[in-house]
C-alpha positions as CSV (number, residue, x, y, z in Angstrom):
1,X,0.0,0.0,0.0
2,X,1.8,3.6,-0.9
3,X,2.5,5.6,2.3
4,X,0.4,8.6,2.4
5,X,2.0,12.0,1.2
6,X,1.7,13.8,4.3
7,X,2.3,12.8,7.7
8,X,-1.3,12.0,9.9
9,X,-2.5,15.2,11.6
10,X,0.1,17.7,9.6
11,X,-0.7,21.3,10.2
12,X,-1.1,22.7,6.4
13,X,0.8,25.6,7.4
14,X,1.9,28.0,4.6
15,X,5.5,26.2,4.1
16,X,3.9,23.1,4.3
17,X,1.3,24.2,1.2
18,X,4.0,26.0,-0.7
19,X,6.3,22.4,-0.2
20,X,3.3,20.6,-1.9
21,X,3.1,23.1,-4.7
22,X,6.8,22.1,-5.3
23,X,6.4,18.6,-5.4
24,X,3.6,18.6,-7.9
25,X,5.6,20.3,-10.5
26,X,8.7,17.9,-10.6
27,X,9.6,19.3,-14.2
28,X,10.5,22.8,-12.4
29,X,13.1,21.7,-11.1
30,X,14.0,19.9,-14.3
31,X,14.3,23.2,-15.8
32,X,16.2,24.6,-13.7
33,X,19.0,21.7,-14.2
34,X,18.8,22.1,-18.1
35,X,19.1,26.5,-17.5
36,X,22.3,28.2,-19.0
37,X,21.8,31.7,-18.2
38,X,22.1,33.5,-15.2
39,X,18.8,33.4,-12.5
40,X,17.3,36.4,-13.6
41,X,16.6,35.0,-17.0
42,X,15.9,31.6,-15.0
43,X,13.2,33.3,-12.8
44,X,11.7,35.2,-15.8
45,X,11.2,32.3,-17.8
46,X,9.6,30.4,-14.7
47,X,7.2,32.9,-13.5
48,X,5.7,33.1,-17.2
49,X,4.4,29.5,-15.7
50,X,4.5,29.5,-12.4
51,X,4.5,32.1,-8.8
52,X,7.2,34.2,-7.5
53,X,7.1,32.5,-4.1
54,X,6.9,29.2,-5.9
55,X,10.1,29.8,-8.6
56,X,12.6,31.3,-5.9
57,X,11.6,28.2,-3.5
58,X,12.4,25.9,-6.2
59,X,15.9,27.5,-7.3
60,X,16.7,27.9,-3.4
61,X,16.2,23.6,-3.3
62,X,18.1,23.5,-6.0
63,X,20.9,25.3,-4.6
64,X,20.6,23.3,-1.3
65,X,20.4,19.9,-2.8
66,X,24.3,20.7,-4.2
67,X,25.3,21.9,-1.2
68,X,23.4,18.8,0.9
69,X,25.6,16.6,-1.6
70,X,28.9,17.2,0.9
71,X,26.1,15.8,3.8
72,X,24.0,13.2,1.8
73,X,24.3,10.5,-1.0
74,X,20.8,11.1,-2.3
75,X,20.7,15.0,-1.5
76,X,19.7,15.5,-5.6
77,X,15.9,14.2,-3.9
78,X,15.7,15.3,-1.0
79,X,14.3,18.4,1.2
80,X,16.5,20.7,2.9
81,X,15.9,24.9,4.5
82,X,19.0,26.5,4.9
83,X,19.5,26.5,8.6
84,X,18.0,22.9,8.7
85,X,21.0,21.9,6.1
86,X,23.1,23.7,8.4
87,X,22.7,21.5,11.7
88,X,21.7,18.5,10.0
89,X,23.3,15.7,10.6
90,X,26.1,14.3,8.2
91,X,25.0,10.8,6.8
92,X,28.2,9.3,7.9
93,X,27.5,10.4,11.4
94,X,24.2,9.7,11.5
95,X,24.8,5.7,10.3
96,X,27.6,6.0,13.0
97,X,25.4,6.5,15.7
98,X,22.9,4.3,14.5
99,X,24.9,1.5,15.0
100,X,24.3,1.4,19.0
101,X,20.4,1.6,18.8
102,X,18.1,-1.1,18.3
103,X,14.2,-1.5,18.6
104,X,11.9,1.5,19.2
105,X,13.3,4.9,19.0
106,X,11.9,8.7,19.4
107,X,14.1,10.8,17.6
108,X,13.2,14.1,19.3
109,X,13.7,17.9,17.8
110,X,14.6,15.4,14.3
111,X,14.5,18.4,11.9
112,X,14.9,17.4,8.2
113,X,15.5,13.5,9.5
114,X,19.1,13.3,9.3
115,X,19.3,10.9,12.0
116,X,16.2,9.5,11.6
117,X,17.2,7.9,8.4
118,X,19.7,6.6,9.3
119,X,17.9,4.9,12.7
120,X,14.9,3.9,10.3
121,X,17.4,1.8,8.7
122,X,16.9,-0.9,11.4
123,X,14.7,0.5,13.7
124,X,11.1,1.7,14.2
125,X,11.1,5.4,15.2
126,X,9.2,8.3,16.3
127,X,10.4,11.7,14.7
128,X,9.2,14.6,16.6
129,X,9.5,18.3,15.6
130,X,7.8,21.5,16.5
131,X,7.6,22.4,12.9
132,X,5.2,21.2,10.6
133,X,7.8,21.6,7.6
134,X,10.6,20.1,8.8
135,X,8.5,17.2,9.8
136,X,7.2,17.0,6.4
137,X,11.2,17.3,4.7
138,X,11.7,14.6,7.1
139,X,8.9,12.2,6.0
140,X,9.7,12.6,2.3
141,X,13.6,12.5,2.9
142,X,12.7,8.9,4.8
143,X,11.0,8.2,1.6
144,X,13.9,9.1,-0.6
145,X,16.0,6.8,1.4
146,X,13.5,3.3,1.7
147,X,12.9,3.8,4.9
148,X,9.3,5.3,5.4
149,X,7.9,2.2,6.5
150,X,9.9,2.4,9.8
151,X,9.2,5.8,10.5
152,X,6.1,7.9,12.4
153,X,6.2,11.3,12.2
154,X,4.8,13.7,14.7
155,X,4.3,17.2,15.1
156,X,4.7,19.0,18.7
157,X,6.4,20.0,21.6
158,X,9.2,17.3,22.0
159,X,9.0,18.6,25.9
160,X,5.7,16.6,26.0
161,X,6.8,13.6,25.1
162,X,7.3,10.9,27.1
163,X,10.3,8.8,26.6
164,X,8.0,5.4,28.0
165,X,10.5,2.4,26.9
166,X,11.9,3.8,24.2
167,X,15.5,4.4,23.4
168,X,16.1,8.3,22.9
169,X,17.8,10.7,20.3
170,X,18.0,14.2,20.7
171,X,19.3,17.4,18.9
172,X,18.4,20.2,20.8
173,X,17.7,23.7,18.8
174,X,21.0,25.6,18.5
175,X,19.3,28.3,16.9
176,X,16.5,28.9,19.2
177,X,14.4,32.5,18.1
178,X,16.0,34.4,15.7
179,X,19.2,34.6,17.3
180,X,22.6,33.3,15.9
181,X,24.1,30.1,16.7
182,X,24.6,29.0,20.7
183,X,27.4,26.5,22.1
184,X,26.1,27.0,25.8
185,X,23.4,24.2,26.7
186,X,21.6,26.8,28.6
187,X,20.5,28.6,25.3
188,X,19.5,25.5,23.4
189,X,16.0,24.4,23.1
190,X,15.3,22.1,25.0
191,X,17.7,23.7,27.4
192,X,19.8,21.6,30.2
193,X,17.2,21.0,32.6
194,X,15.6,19.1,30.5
195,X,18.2,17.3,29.2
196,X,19.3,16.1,32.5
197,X,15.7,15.0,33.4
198,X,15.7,13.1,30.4
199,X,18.8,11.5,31.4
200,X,17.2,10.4,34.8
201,X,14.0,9.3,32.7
202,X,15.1,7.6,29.9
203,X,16.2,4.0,29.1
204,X,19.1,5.2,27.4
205,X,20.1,7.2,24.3
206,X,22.2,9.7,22.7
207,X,22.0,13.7,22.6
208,X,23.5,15.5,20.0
209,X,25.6,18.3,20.9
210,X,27.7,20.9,19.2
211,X,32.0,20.0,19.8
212,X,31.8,23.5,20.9
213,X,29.5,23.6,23.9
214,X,29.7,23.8,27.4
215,X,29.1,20.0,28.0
216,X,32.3,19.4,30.1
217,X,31.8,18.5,34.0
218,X,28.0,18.6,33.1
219,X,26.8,14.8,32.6
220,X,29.6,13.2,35.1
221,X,27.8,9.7,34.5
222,X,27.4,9.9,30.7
223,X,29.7,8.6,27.8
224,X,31.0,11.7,26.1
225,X,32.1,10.7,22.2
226,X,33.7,13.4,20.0
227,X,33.2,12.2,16.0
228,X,35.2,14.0,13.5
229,X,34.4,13.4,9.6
230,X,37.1,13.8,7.0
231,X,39.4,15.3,9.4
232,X,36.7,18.2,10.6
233,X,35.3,17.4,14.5
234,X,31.0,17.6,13.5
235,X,29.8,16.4,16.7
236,X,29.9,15.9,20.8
237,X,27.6,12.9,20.9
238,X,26.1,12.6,25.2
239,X,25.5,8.2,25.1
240,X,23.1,7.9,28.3
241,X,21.5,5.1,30.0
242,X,22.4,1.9,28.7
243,X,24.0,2.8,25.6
244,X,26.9,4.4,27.8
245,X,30.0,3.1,29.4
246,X,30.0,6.0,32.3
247,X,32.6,8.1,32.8
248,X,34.1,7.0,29.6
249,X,36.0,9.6,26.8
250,X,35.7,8.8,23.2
251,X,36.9,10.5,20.3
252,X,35.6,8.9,16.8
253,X,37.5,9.3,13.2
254,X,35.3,9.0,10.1
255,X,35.2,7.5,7.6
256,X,38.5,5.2,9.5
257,X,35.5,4.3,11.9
258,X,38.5,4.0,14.4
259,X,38.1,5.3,18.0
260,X,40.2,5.8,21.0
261,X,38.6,5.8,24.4
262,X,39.6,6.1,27.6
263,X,39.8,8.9,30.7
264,X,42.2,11.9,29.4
265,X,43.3,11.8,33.3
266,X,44.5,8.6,33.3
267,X,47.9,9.2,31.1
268,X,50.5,11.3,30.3
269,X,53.4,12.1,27.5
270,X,56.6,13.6,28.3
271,X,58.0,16.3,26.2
272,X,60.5,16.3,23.7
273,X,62.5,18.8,21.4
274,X,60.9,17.8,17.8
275,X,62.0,14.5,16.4
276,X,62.1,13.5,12.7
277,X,58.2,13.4,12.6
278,X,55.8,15.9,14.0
279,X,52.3,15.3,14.2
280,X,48.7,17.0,14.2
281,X,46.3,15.3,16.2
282,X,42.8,14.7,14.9
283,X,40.3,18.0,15.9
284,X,38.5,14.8,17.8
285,X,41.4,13.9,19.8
286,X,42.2,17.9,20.4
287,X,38.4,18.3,21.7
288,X,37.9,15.1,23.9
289,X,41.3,15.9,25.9
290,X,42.9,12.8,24.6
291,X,46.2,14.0,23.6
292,X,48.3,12.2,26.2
293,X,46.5,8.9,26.0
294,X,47.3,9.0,21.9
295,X,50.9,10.3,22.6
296,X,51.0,7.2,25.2
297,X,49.5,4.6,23.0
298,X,51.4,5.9,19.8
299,X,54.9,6.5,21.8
300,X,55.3,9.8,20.6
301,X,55.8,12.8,23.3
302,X,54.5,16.3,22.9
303,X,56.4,19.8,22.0
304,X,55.6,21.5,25.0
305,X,52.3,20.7,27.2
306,X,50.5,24.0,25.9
307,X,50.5,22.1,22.4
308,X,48.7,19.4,20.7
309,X,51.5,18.8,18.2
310,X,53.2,15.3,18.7
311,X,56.7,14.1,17.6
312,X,58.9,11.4,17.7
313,X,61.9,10.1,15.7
314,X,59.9,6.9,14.1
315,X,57.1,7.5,11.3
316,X,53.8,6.3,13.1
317,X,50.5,5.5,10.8
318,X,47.3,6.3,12.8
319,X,44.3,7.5,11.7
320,X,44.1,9.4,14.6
321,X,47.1,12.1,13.2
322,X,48.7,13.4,10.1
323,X,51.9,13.5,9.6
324,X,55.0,15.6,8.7
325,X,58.2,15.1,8.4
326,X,61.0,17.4,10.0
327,X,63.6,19.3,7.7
328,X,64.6,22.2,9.8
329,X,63.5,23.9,13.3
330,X,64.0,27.5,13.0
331,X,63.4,30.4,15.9
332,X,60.4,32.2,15.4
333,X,61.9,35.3,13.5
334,X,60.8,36.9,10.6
335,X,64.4,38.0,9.3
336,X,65.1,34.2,9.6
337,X,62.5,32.9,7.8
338,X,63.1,35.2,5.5
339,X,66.5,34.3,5.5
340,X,65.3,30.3,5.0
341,X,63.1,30.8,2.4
342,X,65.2,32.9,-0.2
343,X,67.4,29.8,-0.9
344,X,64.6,27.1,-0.4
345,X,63.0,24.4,-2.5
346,X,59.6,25.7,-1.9
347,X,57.5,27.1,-4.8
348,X,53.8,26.5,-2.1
349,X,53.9,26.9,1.7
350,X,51.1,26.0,4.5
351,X,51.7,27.5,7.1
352,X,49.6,25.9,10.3
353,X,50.0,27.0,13.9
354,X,47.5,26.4,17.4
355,X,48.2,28.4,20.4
356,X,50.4,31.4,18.5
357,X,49.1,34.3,16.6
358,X,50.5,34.3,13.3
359,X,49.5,36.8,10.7
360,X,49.5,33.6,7.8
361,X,48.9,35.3,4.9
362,X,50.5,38.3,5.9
363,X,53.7,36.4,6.9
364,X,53.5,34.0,3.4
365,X,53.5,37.6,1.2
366,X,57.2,38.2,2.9
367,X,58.3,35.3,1.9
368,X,59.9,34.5,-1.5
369,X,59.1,31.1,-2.0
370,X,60.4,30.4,-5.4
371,X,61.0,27.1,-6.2
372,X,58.9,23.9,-6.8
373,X,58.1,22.3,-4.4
374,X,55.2,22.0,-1.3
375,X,56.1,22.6,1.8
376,X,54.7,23.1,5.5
377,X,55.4,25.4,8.2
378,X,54.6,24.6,11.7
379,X,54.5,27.3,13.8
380,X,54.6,26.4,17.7
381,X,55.7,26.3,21.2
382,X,58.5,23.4,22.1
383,X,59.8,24.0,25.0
384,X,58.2,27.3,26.3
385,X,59.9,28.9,23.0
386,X,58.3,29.5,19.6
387,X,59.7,27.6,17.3
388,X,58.9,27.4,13.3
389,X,59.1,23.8,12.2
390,X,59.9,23.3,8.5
391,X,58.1,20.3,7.3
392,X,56.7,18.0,4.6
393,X,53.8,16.1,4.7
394,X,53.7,12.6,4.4
């Protein structure tokens, strides 16, 4: 039997009309694939057919759907608003995170159904959302992915909702009003009251959270996972309840699917002036604390403990760093780097630094880098002292 179009008890809200005026003209959007001119002349031609609101809605999806590529394998069908693009969940996280649950699930504030996808792909779930048309991207973004037949959707206040038996996901509104964007759990909606209740509450589950809140020393009894994608940290994921070791760290690299856990208290690296090899840590590792635990399982040591830089004298392969190999440590002088450079092989420098202000491009301008090859430039503490570290990547 076909799954009905719109979710039971929808609110037909404005969005929600304008969204079914979209999907019943499919060849709009075929147009605008096949157009060769610029949008004016696109939007002229349309509205000869079609309503203003209607034509720049359907060239704003458009536009969407390419940039939801970078998120989503099947972003060419499916349903995205820009701020809803913005926090949604990347597919590789989502089916990351999926992974733990199992059974019935309420996805709670589940926005355009990033992670509801990817639960729906072995679970029954719940999607609840405030907004009628994010419920309604959601329900036709399950359909573009197979999964509809696993999923409920539900519009209201996710507040209201009791968690009953049900294994819990939730992404809290980072955007709440028409304010900017907040890392402080306070501001989110639903804010940290109720997070913690639901917490107490809930069989278990996972809450989404930005890598840059204010989570630390918050959720003593959770699991706290950082998950990095393609070498970018996307997510502090709270694990709750039975889908958490307590207490433990965990920082996650995608697409290696590797992950180091531990407690960032229980270790620590010794020092050392830089080695053949230096190495940057993955943002995850930087953000979950873990830097000593990698330099102790790795046997590396650190260039000074108010960096995250690694060396040692021994090339390591992890996907946990990237790494560079040493050709010269210079002070942190511009006459000497200018010095360096003049005579150098390097034609293309990156220069990458953490805890010192370095005015890059500024400082790349001065430099006469005329020769062919790539090089990097490391600038950082070892030993109290700035240093600049002249590398090449491995």
């Amino acid at each position: 039997m076909p799954r009905p179009e719109l979710p039971a008890g929808l609110p037909l809200t404005d969005e929600v009309l304008l969204m079914l005026e979209l999907r019943a003209h499919p060849e709009l959007f075929t147009q605008i694939a096949a157009h060769q001119g610029g949008e004016l002349a696109l939007q002229k031609k349309l509205r000869a057919t079609f309503a203003p609101d209607v034509v720049s809605s359907a060239i704003q999806l458009s536009e969407l759907r390419e940039r939801g590529s970078i998120k989503f394998s099947r972003a060419s069908n499916m349903w995205f608003d820009r701020i809803g693009l913005e926090q949604a969940t990347p597919e590789a996280v989502a089916v990351h995170k999926a992974r733990r649950f199992s059974g019935t699930i309420l996805d709670l504030c589940s926005g355009l159904g990033g992670d509801s996808i990817a639960l729906a792909d072995h679970c029954d779930v719940t999607a609840v959302d405030l907004n009628p048309a994010a419920c309604l991207r959601c329900w036709w973004n399950a359909e573009s992915y197979g999964v509809q037949p696993n999923l409920q959707v539900e519009c209201g206040e996710v507040e209201l909702k009791d968690p009953g038996v049900h294994l819990v996901h939730l992404d809290p509104d980072r955007r709440p009003g028409s304010g900017g964007r907040t890392v402080r759990l306070e501001d989110a909606v639903p804010g940290l009251p109720f997070l913690k209740e639901l917490i107490r509450k809930a069989r278990g589950g996972a809450i989404k959270l930005s890598p840059a809140a204010n989570f630390i020393g918050k959720f003593p009894d959770a699991e706290l996972e950082l998950v990095s994608l393609n070498g970018e940290c996307k997510e502090a994921t709270l694990w709750f309840g039975e889908l958490a070791e307590p207490g433990l760290w965990r920082a996650t690299v995608l697409p290696a699917g590797e992950s180091l856990a531990g407690n960032p208290l229980d270790a620590w690296s010794e020092t050392s002036e830089p080695g053949q090899f230096i190495y940057d840590p993955d943002p995850a590792i930087v953000r979950s604390g873990m830097i000593e635990l990698l330099a102790e399982r790795l046997e590396l040591f650190r260039l000074d403990d108010a960096e995250e830089y690694l060396t040692g004298p021994n090339l390591v392969e992890s996907p946990f760093v990237r790494a560079f190999e040493v050709i010269d440590v210079l002070p942190y002088k511009e006459k000497e780097l200018r010095r360096y450079f003049r005579g150098a092989e390097f034609g293309q420098l990156e220069i990458k630094c953490r805890h010192i202000p370095v005015p890059i491009e500024s400082l790349r301008k001065k430099l006469r880098l005329e020769g062919d090859q790539p090089g990097v430039l490391i600038v950082a503490r070892v030993a109290g002292a700035s240093r600049a570290i002249v590398c090449r990547r491995v």
